[in-house]
C-alpha positions in Angstrom: 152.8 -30.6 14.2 154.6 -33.0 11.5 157.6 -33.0 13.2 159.4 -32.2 16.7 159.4 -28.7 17.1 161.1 -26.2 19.1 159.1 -24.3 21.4 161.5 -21.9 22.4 164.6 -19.8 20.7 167.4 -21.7 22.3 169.7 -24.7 21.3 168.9 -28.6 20.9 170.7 -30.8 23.4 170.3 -34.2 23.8 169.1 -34.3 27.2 171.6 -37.5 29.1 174.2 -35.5 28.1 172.8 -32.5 30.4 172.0 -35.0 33.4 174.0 -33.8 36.2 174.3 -30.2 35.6 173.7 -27.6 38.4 174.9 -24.1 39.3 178.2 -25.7 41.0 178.7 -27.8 38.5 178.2 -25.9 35.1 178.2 -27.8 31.8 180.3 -27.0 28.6 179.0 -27.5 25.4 180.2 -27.8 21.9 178.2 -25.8 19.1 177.5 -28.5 16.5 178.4 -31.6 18.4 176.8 -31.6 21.8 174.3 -28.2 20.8 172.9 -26.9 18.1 171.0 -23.2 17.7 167.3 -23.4 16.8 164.2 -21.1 16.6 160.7 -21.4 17.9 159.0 -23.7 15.4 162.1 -25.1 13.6 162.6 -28.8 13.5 164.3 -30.5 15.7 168.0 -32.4 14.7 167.7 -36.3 14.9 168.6 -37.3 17.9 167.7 -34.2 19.8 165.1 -34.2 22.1 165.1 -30.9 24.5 165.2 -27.1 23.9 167.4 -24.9 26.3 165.9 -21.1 26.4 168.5 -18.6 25.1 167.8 -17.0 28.2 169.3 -19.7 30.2 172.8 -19.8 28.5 176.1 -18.5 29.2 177.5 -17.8 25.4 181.6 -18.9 26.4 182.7 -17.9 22.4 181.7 -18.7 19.5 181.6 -22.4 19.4 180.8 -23.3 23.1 177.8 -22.5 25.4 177.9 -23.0 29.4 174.4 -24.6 31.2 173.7 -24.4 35.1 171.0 -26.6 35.2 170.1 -30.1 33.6 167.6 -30.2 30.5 164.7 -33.3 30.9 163.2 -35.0 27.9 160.9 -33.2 25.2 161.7 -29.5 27.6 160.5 -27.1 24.9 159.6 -29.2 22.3 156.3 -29.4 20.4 156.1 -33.2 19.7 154.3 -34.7 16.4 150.9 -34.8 17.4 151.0 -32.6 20.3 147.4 -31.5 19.5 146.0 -33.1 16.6 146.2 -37.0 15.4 144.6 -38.5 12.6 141.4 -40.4 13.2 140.9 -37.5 16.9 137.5 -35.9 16.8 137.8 -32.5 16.3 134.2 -31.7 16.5 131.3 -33.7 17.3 128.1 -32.7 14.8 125.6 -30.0 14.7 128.5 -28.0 16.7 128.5 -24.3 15.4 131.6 -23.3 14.3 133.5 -20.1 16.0 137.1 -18.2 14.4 139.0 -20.5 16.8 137.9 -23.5 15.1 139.0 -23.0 11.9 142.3 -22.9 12.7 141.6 -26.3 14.4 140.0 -27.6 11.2 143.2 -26.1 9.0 145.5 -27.0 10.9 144.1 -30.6 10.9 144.4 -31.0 7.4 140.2 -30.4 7.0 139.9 -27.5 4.3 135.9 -27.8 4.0 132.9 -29.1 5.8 129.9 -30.0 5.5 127.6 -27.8 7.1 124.0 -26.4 7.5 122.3 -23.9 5.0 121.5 -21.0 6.6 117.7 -20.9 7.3 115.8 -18.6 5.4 112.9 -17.1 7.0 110.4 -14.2 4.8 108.3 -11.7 6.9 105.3 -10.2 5.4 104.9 -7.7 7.0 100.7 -6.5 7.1 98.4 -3.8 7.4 96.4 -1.1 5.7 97.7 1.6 8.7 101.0 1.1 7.8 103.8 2.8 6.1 107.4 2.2 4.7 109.9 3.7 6.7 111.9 4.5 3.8 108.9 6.5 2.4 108.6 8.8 5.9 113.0 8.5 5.3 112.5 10.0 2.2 110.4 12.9 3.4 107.0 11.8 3.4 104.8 12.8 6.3 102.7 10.1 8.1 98.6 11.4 7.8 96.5 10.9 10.6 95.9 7.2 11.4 99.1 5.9 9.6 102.3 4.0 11.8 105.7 3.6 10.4 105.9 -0.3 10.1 109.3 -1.6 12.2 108.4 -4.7 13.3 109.9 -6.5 10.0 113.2 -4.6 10.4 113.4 -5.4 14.2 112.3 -9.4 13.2 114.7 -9.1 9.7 117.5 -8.0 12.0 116.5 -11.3 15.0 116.3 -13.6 12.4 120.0 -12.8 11.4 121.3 -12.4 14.8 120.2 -16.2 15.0 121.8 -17.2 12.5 119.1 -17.5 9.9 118.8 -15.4 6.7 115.7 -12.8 6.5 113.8 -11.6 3.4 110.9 -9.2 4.0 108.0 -8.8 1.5 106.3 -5.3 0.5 104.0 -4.2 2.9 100.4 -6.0 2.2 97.0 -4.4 2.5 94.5 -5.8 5.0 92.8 -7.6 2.0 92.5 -11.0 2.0 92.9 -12.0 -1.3 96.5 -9.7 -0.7 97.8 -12.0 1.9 96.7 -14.8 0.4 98.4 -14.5 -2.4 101.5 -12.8 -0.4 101.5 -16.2 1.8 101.3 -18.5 -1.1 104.3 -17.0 -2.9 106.3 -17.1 0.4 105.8 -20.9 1.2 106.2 -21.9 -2.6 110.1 -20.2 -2.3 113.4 -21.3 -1.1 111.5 -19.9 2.5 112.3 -22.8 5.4 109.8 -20.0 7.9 107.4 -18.2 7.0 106.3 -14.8 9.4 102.8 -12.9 9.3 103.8 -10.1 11.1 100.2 -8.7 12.2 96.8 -9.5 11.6 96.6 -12.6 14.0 94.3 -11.6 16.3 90.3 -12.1 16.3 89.0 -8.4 14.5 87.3 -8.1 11.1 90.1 -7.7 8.9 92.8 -9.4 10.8 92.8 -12.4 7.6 95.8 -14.4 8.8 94.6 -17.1 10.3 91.9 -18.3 7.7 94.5 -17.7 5.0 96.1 -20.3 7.3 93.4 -22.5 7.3 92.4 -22.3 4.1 95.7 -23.3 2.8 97.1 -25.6 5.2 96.4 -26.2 8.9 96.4 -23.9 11.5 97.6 -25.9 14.5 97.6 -23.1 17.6 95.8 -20.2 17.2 96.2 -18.1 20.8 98.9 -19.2 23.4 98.7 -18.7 27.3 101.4 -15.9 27.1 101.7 -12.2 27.7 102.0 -10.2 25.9 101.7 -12.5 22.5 98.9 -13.9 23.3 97.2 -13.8 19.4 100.2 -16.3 17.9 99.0 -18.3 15.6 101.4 -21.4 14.6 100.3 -23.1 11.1 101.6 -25.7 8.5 101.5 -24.9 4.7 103.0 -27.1 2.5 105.2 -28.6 5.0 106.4 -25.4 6.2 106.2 -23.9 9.8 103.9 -20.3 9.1 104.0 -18.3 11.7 100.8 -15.5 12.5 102.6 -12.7 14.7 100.8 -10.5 16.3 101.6 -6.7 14.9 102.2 -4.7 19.1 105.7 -4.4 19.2 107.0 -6.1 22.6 104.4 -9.4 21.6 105.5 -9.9 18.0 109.2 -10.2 19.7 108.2 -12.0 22.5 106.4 -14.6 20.1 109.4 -14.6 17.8 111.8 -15.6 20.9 109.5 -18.2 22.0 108.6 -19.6 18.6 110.5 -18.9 15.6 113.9 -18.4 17.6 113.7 -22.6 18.4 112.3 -23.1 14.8 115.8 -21.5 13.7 118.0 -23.3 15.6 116.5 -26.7 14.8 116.8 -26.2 11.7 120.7 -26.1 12.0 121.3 -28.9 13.9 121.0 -27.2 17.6 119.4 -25.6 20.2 119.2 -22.0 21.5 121.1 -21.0 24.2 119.3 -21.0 27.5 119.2 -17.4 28.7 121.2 -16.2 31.9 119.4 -15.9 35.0 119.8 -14.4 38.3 117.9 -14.1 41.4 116.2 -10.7 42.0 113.3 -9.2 44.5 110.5 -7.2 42.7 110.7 -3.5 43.9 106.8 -4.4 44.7 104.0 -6.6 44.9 103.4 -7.6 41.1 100.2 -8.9 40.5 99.0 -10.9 37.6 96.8 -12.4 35.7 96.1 -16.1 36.5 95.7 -18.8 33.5 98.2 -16.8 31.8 102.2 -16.7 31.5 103.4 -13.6 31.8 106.8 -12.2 30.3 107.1 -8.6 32.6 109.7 -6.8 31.4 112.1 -5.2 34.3 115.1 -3.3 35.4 117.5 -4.9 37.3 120.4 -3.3 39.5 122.1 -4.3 42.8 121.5 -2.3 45.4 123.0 -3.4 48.2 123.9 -7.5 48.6 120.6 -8.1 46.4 119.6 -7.6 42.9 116.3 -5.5 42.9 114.1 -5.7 39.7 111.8 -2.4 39.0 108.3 -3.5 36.9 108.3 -1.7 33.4 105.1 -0.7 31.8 102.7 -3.8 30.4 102.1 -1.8 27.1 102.3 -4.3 24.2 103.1 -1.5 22.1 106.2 -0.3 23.9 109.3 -1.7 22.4 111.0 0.8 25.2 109.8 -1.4 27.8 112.1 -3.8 25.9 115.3 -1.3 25.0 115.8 0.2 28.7 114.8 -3.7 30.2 117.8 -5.6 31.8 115.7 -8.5 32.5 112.8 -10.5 32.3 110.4 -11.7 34.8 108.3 -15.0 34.1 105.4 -15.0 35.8 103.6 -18.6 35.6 100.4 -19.4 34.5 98.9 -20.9 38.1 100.0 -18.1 39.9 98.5 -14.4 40.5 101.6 -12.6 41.0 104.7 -12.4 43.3 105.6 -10.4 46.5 108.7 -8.2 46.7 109.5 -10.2 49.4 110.1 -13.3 47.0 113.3 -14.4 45.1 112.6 -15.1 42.1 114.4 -15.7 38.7 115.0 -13.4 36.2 116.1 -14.0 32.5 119.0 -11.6 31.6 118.8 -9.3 28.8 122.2 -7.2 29.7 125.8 -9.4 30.9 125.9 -9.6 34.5 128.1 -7.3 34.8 126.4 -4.4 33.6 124.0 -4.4 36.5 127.1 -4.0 38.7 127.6 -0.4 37.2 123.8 0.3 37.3 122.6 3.0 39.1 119.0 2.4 40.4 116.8 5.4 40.2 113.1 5.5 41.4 111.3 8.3 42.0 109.6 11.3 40.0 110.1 11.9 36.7 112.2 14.6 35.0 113.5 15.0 31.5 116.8 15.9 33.0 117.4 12.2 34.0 117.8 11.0 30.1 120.2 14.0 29.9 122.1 13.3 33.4 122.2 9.2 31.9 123.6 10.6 28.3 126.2 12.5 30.1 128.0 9.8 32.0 128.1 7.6 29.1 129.6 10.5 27.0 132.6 10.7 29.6 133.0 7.2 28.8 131.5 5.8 32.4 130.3 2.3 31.7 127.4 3.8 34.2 123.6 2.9 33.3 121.0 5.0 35.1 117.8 2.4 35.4 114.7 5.1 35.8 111.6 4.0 37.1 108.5 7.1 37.5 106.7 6.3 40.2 106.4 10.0 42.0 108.1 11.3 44.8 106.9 9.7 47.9 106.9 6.5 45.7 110.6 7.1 45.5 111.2 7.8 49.1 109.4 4.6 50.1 111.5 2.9 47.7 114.6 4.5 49.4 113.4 3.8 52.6 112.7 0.1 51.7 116.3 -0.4 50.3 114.9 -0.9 46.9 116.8 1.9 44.8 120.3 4.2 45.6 118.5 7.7 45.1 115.2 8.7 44.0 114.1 12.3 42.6 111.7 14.6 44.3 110.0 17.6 44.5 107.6 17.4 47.6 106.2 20.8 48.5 104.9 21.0 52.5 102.0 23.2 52.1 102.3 24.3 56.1 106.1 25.6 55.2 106.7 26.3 51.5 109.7 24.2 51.8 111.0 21.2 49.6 111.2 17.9 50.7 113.1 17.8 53.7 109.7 17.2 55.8 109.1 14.3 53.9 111.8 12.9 54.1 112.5 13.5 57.8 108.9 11.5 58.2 109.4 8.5 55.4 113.0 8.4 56.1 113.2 8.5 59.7 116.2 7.4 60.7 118.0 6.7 57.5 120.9 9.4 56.6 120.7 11.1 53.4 121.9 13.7 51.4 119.6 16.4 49.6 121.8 17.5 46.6 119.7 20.2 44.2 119.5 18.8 40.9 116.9 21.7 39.1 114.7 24.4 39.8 111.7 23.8 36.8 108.4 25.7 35.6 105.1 24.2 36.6 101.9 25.0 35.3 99.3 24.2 32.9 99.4 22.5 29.5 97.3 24.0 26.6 97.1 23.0 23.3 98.6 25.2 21.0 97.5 28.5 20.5 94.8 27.7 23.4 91.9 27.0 21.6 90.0 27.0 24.7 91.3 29.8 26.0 92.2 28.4 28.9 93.5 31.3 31.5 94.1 29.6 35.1 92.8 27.0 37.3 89.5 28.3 37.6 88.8 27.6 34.2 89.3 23.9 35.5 86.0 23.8 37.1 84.3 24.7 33.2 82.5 22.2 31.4 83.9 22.2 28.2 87.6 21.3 29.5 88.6 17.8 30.2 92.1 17.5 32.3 94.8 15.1 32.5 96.0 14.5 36.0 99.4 13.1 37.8 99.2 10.2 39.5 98.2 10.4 43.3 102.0 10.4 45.4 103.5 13.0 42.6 104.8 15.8 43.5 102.9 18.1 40.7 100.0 16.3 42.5 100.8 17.7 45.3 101.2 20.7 44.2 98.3 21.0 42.0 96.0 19.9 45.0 97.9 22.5 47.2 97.6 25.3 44.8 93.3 24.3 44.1 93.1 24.1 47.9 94.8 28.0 47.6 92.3 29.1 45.1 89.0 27.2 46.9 88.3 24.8 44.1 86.8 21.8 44.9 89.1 19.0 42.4 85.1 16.7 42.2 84.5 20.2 40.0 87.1 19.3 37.8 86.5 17.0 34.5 89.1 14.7 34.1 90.9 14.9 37.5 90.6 11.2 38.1 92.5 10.7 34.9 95.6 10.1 35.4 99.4 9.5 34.0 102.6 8.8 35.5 105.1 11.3 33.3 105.1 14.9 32.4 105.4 13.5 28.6 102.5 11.3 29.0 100.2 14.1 30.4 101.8 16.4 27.3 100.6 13.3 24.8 97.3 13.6 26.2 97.0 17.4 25.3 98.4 16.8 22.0 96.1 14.0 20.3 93.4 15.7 22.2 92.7 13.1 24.8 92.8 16.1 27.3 92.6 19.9 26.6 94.6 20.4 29.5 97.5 19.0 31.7 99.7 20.0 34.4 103.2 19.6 33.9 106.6 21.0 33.5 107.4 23.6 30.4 109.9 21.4 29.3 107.4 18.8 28.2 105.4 21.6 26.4 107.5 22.9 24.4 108.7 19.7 23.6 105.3 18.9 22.2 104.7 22.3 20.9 102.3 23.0 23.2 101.5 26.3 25.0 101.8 26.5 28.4 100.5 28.8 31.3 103.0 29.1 34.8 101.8 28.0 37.9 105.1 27.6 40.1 108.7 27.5 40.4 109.4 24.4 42.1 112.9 22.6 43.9 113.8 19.1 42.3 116.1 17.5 44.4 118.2 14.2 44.5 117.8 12.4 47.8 121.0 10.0 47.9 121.4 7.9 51.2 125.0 9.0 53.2 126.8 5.4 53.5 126.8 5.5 49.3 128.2 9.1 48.8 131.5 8.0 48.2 130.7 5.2 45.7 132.3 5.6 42.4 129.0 5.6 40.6 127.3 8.3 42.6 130.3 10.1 42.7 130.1 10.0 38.7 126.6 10.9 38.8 127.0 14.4 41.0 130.8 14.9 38.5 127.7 14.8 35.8 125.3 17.0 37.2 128.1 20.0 38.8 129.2 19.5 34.7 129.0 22.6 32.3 127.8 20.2 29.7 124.6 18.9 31.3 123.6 22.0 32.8 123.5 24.1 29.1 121.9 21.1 28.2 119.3 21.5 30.6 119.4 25.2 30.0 118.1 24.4 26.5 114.9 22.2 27.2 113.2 25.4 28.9 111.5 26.4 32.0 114.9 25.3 33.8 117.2 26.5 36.2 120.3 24.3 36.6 122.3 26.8 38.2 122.8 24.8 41.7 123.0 21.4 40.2 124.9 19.4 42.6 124.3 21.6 45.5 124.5 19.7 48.5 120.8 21.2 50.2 120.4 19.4 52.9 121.8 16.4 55.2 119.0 15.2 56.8 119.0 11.8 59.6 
């Protein structure tokens, strides 16, 4: 402040005059003369130089106070320039301003700065196969061979969260004279980056990087990453253009690496570096060598250790990157890393999120998504991380310490029973608890209205039907072989059964786009789809939870969730489900 300030509601006092003052030897003093009332943030009276707290008086009348305890110099006073003197730094350059600050600068006497223009970046977004989303918004359909283009929204709304300022173009054809012109306009604006979102790869009408070329330099054209690896990095007219390639997870992966730094820069600074923490892959992870690798992962702590769960590889996933709470980087010169190795992992989620994540590996079932919505709509800061790996993947992973519960729905072929055998021989010696979670139609999924009139699994073995197949380890493998075994069919007969996907959606996509005219599956993922579907079984889906973690608040949420009215007329309302014993203890096996 300007002045000396009280700190406090209280009086002045000169402090000698309190010297000497204790609670056997109280002080008088005289309103006016030896005291004077004042209120937080008042001046003080020349020749004051303590506050008293009103709390620590003893009001005698009106014009005399008692003290028990001596004041010392500047006691509750804000002296002149407590906090801010002229010629102090308040801020060194190139530092980003936050709300705090400004009431440093103000209260400094600084009313305006100088400070850096907001970058401005314009994305051209390209491609003949693309449409608008505001068309589709506005009730268009997409026709076969069209994609709603996103990448330019999800870039637009990067650039901003970086501080830059975003303009995206119309949507240009794959013609080259189109983004040639589109490009030209861009780097002849106020633009400080300029983004080609697709069209930097190597194929006939992928134009972006002679446009480049032609017009200015192409400096980089393919970097040693995945995915990303089609980046090209150019110069036009001074400017940085950037060539990002149009899959999903490697135009964002190129933007971090690329454009992000190119922002920053550009306002004085650079990006934060991103939070890491030391995980163990759920698994040997093998990659490709000569070639950095960005794998996306879930991360939870199970245990004293954080565990990270590979995602999918898919370029074209930006899933991988929405249920991702980290990312591994996997170096050029090696070939991969062991789930025995620590290794780093760049955050994606605050730490503390993975301490109320829930690791769940095992088969997949739609009823997870539901179970996950459920505790979030009670207001549980719970995340349910889901990998599908199949049932006796999850029970390995269970057995290894690598997840808290897994899913499954292992038939014994000898007994008819669920489960339990399997676990009693993968889990040998490791209590768990076998809580139901859903009894769910199996069978076969046909394309609508069964073109192929397809009746049963004989009709498997005919020559005109290809099949889609679970991964070996599933349970609807299992059951599939089981039930082929039943009916004498030899699977080498079958068209397709090599061909296999690791989700009951997957093996529904295949039916629908005609990939496969027939999968096996649950109903739910049929009628999802539209699809028609035969029945083949009513199977048990179970949760397999190990005993010492029962009583944890998260697992308690997650069976709270799963006993709940809510999530079982949910489930009711997918189809070919029977939620009626959800949360069922079954069985305690170990």
């Amino acid at each position: 402040p300007t002045y000396h300030s009280a700190a406090m509601d209280g009086i002045a006092v000169k402090s000698d005059l309190t010297y000497g003052t204790s609670e056997r030897n109280p002080r008088l003093l005289k309103i006016g003369t030896d005291a004077v009332w004042v209120n937080t943030g008042q001046p003080l009276p020349d020749g004051f130089d303590a506050v008293i707290m009103v709390e620590k008086l003893h009001q005698v009348d009106q014009e005399h106070v008692e003290i028990r305890a001596p004041a010392y110099p500047w006691q509750n006073v804000r002296k002149v320039g407590e906090d801010i003197v002229a010629t102090q730094l308040l801020f060194p350059q190139n530092h980003r301003i936050r709300p705090i600050d400004i009431g440093a600068l103000l209260s400094g006497g600084v009313f305006s700065v100088k400070v850096w223009r907001r970058p401005k970046v314009v994305i051209i977004p390209t491609g003949s196969e693309l449409v608008n989303c505001e068309r589709v918004k506005d009730g268009e359909e997409l026709q076969p061979g069209q994609i709603l283009e996103t990448n330019s929204s999800v870039l637009a709304a990067m650039v901003k969260d970086n501080g830059g300022e975003a303009t995206v173009n119309e949507l240009v054809p794959d013609e080259l004279e189109e983004i040639k012109k589109a490009i030209l306009s861009a780097v002849l604006s106020e633009a400080d980056i300029v983004i080609i979102n697709a069209g930097s790869s190597a194929g006939s009408r992928d134009y972006t990087v002679h446009v480049i070329e032609e017009l200015g330099e192409v400096l980089v054209h393919g970097i040693a990453m995945m995915p990303g690896k089609p980046t090209i990095l150019g110069i036009i007219e001074g400017k940085p253009v950037i060539g990002n390639p149009g899959y999903s997870v490697s135009s964002v992966l190129s933007f971090e690496q690329f454009v992000k730094p190119l922002i920053y820069h550009l306002q004085g600074t650079q990006p934060p570096e991103p939070r890491k923490i030391k995980v163990y892959p759920t698994r040997d992870i093998p990659s490709k060598l000569g070639i950095e690798e960005f794998l996306r992962v879930s991360i939870g702590k199970v245990g004293d250790r954080y565990v990270a769960t590979p995602l999918p590889r898919a370029a074209g996933s930006i899933t991988t990157l929405t249920r991702a709470e980290g990312i591994l980087r996997i170096p050029e010169l090696s070939e991969g890393v062991s789930q025995s190795e620590e290794v780093d992992a760049e955050l994606l989620v605050n730490e503390k999120e993975l301490l109320n994540t829930v690791v769940f590996i095992g088969s997949h079932d739609m009823t997870i998504d539901i179970l996950s919505d459920e505790i979030r709509r009670e207001g549980k800061a719970i995340r349910i991380s889901s990998s599908n790996v199949g049932s006796l993947g999850g029970l390995i992973a269970l057995r290894k310490g690598t997840c808290h519960l897994c899913g499954s729905h292992l038939l014994d072929t000898e007994t008819g029973e669920y489960n339990l055998s399997y676990i009693r021989r993968y889990l040998k010696g490791k209590p768990v608890a076998v809580f139901h979670l859903v009894k769910r139609e199996q069978g076969l999924m046909v394309a609508k209205d069964n073109p192929k009139n397809i009746q049963g699994l004989q009709d498997l073995t005919r020559a005109d039907v290809s099949f889609v197949n679970r991964q070996a380890g599933s349970g609807t493998r299992v059951l599939l072989d089981f039930k082929l075994q039943q009916a004498g069919i030899d699977p080498k007969e079958i068209r397709g059964y090599d061909h296999e996907e690791f989700t009951h959606m997957a093996v529904a996509v295949d039916v629908v786009s005609g990939a496969a005219d027939c999968g096996m599956g649950i109903y739910a993922a049929a009628k999802a789809l539209g699809l028609d579907f035969i029945p083949i079984e009513s199977e048990q889906y179970d949760l397999v939870i190990p005993t010492q973690i029962i009583e944890q608040p998260n697992i308690q949420a997650i069976l709270q969730a799963i006993r709940s009215d809510s999530f079982r007329e949910r489930v009711k309302a997918l189809g070919g489900y029977d939620p009626s014993k959800s949360g069922e203890l079954f069985a305690e096996v170990g």
